[in-house]
mmCIF file of the N, C-alpha and C atoms, coordinates in Angstrom:
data_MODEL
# 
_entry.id   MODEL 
# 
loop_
_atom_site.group_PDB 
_atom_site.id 
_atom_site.type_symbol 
_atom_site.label_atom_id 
_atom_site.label_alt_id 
_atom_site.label_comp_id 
_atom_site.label_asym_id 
_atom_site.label_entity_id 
_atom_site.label_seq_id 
_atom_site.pdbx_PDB_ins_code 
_atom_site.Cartn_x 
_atom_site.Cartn_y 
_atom_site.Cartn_z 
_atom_site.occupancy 
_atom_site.B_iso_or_equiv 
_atom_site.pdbx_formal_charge 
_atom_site.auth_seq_id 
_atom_site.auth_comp_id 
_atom_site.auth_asym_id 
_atom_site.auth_atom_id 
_atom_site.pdbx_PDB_model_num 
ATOM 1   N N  . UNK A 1 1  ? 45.247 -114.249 28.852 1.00 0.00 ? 1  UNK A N  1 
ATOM 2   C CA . UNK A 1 1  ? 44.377 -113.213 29.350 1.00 0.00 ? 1  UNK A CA 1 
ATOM 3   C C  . UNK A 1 1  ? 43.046 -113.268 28.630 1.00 0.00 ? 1  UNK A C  1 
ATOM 4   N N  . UNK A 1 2  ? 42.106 -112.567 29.314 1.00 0.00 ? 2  UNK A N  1 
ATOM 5   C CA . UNK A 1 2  ? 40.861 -112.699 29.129 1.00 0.00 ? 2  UNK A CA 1 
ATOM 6   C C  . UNK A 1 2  ? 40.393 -111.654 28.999 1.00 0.00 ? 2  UNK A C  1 
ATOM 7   N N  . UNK A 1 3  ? 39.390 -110.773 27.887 1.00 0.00 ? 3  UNK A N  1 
ATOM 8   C CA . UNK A 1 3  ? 38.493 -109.843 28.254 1.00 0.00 ? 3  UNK A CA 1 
ATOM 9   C C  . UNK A 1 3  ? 36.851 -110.314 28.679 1.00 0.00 ? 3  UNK A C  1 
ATOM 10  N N  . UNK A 1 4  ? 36.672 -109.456 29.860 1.00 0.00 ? 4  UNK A N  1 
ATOM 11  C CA . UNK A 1 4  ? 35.437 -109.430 30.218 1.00 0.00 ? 4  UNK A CA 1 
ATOM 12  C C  . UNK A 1 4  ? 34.814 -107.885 29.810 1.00 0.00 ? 4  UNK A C  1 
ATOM 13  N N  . UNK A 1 5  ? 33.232 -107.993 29.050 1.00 0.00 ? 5  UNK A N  1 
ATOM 14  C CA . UNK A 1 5  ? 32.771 -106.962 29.641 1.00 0.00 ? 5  UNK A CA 1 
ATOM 15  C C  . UNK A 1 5  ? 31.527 -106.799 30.058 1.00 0.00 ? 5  UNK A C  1 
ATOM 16  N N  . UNK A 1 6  ? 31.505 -106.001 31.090 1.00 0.00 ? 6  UNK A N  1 
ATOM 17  C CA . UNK A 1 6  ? 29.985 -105.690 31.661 1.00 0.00 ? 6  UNK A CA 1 
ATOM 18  C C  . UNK A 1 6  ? 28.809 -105.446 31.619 1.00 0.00 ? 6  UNK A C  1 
ATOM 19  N N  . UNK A 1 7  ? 27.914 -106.029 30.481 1.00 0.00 ? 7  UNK A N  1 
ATOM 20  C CA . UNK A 1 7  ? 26.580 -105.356 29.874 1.00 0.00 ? 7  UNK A CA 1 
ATOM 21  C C  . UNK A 1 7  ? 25.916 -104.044 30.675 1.00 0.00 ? 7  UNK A C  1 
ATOM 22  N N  . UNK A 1 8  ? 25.444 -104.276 32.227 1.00 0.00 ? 8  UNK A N  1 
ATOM 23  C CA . UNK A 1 8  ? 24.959 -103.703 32.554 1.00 0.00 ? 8  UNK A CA 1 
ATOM 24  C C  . UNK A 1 8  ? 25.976 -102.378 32.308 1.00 0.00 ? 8  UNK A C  1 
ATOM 25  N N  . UNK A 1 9  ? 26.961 -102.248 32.520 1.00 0.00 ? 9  UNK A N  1 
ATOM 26  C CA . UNK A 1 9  ? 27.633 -100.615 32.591 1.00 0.00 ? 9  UNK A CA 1 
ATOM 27  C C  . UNK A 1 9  ? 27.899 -100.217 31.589 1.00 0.00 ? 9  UNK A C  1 
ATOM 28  N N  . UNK A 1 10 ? 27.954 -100.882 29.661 1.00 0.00 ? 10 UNK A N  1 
ATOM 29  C CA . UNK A 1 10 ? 28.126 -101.013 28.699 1.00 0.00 ? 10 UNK A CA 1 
ATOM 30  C C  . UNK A 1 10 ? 26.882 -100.013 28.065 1.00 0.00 ? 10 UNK A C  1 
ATOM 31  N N  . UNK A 1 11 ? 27.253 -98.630  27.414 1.00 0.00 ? 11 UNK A N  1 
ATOM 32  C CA . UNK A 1 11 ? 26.040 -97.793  27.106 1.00 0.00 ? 11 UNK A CA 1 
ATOM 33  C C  . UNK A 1 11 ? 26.630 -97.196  25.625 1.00 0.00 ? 11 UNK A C  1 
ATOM 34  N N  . UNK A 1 12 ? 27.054 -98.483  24.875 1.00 0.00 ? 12 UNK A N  1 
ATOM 35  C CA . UNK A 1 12 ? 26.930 -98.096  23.444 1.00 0.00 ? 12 UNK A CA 1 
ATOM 36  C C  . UNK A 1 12 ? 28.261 -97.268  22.817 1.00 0.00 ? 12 UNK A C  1 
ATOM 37  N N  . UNK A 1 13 ? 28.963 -96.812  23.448 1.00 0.00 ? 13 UNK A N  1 
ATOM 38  C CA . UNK A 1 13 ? 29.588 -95.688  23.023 1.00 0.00 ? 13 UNK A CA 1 
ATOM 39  C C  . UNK A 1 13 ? 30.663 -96.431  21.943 1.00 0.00 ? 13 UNK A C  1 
ATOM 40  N N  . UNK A 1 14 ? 31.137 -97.821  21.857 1.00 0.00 ? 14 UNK A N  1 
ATOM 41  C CA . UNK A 1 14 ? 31.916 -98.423  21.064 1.00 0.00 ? 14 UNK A CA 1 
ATOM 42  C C  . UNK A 1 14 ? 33.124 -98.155  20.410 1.00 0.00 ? 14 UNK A C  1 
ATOM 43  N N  . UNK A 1 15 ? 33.809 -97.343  21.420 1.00 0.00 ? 15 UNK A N  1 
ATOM 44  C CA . UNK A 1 15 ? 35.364 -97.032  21.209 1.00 0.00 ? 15 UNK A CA 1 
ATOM 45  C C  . UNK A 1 15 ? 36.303 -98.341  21.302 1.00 0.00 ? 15 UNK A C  1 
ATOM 46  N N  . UNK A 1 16 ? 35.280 -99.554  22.174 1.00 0.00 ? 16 UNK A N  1 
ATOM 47  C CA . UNK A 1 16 ? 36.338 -100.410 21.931 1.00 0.00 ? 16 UNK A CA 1 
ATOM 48  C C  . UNK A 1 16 ? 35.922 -101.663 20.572 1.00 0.00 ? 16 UNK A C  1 
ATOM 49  N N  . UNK A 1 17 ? 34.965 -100.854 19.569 1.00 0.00 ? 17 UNK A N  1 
ATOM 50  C CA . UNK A 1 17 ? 35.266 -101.705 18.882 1.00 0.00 ? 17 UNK A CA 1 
ATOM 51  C C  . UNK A 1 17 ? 36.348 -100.943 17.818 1.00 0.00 ? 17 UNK A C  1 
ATOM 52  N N  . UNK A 1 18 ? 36.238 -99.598  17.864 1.00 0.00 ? 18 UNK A N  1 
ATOM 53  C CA . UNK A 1 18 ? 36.834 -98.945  17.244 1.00 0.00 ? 18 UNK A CA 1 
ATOM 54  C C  . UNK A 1 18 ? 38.650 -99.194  17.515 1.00 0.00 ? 18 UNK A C  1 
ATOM 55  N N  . UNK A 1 19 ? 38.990 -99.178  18.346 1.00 0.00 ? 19 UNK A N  1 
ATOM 56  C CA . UNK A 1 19 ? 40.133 -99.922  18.726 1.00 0.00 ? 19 UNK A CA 1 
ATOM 57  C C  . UNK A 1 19 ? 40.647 -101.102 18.597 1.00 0.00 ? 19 UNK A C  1 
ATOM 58  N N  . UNK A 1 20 ? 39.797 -102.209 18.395 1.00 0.00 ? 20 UNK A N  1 
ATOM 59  C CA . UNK A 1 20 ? 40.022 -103.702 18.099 1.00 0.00 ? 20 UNK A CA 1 
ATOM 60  C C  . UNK A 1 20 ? 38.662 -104.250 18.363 1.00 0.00 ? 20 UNK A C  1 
ATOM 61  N N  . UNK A 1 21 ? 38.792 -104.413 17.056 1.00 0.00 ? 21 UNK A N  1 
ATOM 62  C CA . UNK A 1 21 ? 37.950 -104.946 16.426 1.00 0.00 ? 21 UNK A CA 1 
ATOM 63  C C  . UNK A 1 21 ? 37.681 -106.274 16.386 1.00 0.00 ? 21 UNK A C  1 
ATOM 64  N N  . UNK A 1 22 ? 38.737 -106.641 16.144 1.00 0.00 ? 22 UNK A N  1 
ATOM 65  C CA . UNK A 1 22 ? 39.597 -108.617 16.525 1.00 0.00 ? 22 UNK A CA 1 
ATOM 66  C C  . UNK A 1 22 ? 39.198 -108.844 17.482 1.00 0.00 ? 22 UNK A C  1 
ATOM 67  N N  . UNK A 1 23 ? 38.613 -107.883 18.789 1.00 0.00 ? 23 UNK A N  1 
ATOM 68  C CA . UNK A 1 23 ? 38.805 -108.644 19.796 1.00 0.00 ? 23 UNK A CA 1 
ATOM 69  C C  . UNK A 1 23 ? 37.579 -108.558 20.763 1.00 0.00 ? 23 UNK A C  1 
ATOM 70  N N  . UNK A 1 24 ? 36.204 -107.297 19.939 1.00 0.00 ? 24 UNK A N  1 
ATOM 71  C CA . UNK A 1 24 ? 34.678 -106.940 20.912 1.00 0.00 ? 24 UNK A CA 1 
ATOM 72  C C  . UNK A 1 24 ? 34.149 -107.199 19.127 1.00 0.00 ? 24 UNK A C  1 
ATOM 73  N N  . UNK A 1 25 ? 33.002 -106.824 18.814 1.00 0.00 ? 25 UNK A N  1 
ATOM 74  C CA . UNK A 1 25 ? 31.631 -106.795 18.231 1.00 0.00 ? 25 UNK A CA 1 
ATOM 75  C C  . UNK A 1 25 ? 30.533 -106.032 18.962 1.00 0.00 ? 25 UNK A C  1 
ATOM 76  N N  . UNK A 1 26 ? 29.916 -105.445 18.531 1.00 0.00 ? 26 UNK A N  1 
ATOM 77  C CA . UNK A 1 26 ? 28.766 -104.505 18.400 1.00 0.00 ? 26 UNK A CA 1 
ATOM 78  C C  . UNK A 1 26 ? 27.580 -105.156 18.373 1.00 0.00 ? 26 UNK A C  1 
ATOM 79  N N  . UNK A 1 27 ? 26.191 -104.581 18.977 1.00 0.00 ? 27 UNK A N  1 
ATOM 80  C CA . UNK A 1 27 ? 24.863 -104.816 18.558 1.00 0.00 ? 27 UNK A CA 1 
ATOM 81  C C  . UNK A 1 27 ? 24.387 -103.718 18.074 1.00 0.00 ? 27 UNK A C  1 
ATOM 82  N N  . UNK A 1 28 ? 23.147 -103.593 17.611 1.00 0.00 ? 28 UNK A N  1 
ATOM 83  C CA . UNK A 1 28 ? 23.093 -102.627 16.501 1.00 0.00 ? 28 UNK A CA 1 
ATOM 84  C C  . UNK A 1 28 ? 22.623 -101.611 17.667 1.00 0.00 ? 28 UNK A C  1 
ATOM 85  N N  . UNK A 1 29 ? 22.772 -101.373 18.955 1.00 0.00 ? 29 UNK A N  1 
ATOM 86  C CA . UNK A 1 29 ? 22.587 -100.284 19.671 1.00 0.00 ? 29 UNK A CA 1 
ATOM 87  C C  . UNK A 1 29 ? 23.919 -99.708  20.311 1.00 0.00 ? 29 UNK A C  1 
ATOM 88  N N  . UNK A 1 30 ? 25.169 -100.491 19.719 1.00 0.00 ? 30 UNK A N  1 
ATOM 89  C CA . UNK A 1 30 ? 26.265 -100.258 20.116 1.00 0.00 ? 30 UNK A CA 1 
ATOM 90  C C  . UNK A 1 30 ? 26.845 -100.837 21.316 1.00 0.00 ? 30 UNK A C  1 
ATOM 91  N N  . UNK A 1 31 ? 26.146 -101.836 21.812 1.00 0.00 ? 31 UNK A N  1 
ATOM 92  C CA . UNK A 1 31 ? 26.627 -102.292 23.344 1.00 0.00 ? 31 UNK A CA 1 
ATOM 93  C C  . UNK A 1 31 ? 27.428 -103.430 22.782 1.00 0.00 ? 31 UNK A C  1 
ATOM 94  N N  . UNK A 1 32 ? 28.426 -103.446 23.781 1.00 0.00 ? 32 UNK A N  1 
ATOM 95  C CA . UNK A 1 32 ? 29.840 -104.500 23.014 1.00 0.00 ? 32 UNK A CA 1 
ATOM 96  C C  . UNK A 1 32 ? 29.484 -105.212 23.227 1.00 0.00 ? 32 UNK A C  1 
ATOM 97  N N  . UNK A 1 33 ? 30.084 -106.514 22.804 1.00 0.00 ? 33 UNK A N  1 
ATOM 98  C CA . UNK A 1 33 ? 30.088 -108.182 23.178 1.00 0.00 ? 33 UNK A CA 1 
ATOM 99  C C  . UNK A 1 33 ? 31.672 -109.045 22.960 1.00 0.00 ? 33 UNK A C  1 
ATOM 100 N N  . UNK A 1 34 ? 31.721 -109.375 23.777 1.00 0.00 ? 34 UNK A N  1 
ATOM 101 C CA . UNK A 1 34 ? 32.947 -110.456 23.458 1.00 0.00 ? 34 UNK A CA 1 
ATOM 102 C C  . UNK A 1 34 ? 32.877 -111.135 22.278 1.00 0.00 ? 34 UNK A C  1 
ATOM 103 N N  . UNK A 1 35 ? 34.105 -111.632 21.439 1.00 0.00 ? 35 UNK A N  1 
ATOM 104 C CA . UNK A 1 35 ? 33.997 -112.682 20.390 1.00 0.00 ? 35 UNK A CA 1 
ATOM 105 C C  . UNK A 1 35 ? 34.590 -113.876 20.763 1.00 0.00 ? 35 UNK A C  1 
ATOM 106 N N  . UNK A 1 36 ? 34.225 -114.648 20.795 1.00 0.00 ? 36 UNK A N  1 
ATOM 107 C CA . UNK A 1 36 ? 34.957 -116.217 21.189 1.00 0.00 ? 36 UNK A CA 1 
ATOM 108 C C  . UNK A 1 36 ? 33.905 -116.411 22.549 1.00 0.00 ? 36 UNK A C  1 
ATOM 109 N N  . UNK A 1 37 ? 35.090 -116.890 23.577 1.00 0.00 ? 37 UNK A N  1 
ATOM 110 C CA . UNK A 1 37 ? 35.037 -116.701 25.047 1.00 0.00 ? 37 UNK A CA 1 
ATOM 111 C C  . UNK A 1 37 ? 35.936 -115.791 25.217 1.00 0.00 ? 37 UNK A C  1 
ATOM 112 N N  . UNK A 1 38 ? 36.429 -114.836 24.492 1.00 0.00 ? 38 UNK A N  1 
ATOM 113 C CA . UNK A 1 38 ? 37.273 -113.287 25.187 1.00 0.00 ? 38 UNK A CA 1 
ATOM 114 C C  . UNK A 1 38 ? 38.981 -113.688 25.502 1.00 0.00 ? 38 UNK A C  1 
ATOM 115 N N  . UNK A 1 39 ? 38.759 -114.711 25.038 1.00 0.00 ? 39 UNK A N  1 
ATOM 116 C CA . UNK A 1 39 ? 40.611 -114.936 24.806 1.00 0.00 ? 39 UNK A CA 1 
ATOM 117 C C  . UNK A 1 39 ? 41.402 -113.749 24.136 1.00 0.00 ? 39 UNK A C  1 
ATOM 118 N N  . UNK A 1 40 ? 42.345 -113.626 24.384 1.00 0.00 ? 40 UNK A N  1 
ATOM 119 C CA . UNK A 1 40 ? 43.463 -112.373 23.863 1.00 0.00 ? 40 UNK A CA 1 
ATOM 120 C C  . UNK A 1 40 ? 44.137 -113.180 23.739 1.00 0.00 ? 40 UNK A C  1 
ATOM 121 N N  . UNK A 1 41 ? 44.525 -112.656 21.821 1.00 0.00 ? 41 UNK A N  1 
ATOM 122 C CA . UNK A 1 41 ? 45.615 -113.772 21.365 1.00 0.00 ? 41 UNK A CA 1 
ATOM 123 C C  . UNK A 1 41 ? 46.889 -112.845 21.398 1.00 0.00 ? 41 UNK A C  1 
ATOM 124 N N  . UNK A 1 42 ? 48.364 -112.984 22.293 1.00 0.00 ? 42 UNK A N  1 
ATOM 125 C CA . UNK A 1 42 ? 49.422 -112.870 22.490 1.00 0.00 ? 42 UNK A CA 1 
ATOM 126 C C  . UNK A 1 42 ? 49.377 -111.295 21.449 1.00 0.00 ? 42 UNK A C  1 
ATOM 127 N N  . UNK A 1 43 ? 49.098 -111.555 20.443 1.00 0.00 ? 43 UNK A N  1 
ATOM 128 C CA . UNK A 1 43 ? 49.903 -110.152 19.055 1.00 0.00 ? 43 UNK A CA 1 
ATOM 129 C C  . UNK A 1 43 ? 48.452 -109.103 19.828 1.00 0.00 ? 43 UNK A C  1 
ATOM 130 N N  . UNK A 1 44 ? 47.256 -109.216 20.212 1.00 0.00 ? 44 UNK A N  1 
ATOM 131 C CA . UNK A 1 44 ? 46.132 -108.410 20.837 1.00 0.00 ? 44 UNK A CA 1 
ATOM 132 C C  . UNK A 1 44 ? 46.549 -107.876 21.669 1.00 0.00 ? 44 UNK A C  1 
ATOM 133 N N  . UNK A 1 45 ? 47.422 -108.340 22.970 1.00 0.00 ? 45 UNK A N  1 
ATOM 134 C CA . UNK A 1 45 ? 47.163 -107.785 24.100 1.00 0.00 ? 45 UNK A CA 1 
ATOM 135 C C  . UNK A 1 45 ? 47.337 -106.479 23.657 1.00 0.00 ? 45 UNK A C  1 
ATOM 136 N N  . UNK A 1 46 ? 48.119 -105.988 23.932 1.00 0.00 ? 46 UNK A N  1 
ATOM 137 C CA . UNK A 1 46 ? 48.259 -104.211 23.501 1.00 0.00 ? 46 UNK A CA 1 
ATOM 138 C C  . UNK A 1 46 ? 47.208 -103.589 23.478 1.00 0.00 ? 46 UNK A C  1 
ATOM 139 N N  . UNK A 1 47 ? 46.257 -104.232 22.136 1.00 0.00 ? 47 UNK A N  1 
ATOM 140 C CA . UNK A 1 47 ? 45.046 -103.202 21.557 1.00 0.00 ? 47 UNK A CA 1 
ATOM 141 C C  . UNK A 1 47 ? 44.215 -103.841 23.149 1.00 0.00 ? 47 UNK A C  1 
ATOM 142 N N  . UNK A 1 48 ? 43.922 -105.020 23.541 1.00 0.00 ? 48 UNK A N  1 
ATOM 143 C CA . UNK A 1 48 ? 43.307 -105.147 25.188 1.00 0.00 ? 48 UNK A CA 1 
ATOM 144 C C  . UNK A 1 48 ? 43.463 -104.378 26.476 1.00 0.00 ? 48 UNK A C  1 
ATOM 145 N N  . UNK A 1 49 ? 44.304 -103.404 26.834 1.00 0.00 ? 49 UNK A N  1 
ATOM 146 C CA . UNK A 1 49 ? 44.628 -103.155 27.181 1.00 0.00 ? 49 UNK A CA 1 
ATOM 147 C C  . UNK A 1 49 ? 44.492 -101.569 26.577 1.00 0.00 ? 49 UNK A C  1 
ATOM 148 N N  . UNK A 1 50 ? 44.136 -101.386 25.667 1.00 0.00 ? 50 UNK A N  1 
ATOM 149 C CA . UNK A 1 50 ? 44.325 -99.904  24.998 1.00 0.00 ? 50 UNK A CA 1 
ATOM 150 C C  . UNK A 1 50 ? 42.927 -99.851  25.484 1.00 0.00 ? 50 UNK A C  1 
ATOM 151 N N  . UNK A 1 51 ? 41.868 -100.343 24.698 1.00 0.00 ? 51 UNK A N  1 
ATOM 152 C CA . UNK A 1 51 ? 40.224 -100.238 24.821 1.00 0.00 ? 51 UNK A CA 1 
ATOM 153 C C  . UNK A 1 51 ? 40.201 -100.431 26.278 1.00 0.00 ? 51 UNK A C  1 
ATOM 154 N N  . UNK A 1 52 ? 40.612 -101.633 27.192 1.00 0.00 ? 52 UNK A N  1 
ATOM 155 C CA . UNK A 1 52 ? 39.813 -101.241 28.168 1.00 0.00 ? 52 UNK A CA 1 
ATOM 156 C C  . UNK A 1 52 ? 40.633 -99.899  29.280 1.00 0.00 ? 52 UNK A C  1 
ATOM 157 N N  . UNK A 1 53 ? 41.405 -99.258  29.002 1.00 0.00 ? 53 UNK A N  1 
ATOM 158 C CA . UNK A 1 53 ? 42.075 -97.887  29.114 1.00 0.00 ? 53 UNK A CA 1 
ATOM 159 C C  . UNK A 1 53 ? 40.559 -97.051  28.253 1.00 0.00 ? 53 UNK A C  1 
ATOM 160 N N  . UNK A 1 54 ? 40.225 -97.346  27.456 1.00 0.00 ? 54 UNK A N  1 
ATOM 161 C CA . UNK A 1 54 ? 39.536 -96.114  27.595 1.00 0.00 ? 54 UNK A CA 1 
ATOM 162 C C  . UNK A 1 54 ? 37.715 -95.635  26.692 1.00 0.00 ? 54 UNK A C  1 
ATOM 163 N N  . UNK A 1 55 ? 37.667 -97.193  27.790 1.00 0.00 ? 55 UNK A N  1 
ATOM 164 C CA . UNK A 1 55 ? 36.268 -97.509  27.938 1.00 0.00 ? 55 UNK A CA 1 
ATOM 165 C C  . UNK A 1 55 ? 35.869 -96.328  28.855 1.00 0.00 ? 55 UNK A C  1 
ATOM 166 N N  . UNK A 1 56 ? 34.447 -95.866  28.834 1.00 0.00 ? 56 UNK A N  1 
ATOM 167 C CA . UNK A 1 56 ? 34.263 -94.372  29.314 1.00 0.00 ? 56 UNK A CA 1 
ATOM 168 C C  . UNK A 1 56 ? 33.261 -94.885  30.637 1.00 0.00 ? 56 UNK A C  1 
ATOM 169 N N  . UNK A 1 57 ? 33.188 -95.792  30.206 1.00 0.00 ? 57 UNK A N  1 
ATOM 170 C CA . UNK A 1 57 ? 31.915 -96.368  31.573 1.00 0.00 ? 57 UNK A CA 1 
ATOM 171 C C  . UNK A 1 57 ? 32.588 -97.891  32.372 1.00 0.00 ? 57 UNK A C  1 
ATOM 172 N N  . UNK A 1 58 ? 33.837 -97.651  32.207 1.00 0.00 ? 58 UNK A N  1 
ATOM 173 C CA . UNK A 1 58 ? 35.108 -98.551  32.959 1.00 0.00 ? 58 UNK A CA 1 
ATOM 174 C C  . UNK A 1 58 ? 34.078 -100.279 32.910 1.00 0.00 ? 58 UNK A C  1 
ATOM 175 N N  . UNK A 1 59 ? 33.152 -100.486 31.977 1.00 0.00 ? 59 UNK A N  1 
ATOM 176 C CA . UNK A 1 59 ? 32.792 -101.372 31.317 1.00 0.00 ? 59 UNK A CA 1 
ATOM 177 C C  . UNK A 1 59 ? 33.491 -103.179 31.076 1.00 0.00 ? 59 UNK A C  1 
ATOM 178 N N  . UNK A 1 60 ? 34.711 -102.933 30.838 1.00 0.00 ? 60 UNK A N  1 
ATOM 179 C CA . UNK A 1 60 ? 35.705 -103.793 29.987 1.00 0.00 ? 60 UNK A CA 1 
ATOM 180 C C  . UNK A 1 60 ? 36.877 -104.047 31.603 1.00 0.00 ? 60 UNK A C  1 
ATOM 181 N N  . UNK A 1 61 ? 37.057 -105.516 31.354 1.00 0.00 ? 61 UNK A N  1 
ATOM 182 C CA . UNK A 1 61 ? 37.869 -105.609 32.195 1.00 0.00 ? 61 UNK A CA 1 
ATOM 183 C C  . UNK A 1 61 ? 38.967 -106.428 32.044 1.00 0.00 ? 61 UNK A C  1 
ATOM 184 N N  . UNK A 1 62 ? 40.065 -106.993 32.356 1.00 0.00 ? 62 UNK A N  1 
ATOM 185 C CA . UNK A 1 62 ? 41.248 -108.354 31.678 1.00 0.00 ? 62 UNK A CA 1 
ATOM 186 C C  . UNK A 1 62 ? 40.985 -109.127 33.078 1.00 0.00 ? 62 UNK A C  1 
ATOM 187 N N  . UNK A 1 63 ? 41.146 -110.414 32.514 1.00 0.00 ? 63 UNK A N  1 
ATOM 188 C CA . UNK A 1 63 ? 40.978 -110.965 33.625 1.00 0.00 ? 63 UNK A CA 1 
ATOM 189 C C  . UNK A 1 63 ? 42.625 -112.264 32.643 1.00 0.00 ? 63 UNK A C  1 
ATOM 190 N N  . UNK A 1 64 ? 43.326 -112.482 34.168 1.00 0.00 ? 64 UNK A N  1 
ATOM 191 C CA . UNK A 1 64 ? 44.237 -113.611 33.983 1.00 0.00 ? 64 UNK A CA 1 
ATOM 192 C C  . UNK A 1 64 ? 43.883 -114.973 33.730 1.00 0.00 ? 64 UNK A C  1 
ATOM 193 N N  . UNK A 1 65 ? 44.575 -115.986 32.978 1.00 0.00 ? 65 UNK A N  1 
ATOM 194 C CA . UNK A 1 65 ? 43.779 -117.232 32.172 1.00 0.00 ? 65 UNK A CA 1 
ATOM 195 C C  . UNK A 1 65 ? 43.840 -118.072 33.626 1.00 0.00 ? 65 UNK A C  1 
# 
């Protein structure tokens, strides 16, 4: 699995780095970014699946490998 997320709908709020951390990064205005190419390593999914549950601007998405 894959996370994608959406810059344009992405407005800082950074609950999902607060959630996993391992798995987004921050700019210093708070808009997320993927780390890697957005691979979810097997022991992640969970927290993937937690953040993009409750991304507030439905931002974050899983996409299948």
């Amino acid at each position: 699995m894959k996370i994608v997320i959406d810059a344009n709908r992405c407005e800082g709020h950074s609950r999902c780095y607060s959630l996993a951390p391992d798995l987004v990064d921050v700019d210093d205005l708070g808009n997320a970014f993927v780390l890697g190419d957005g691979t979810v390593p097997e022991a992640l999914e969970d927290k993937a699946h937690l953040m993009t549950d409750n991304c507030p601007e439905f931002a974050i998405s899983i996409e299948a490998d």
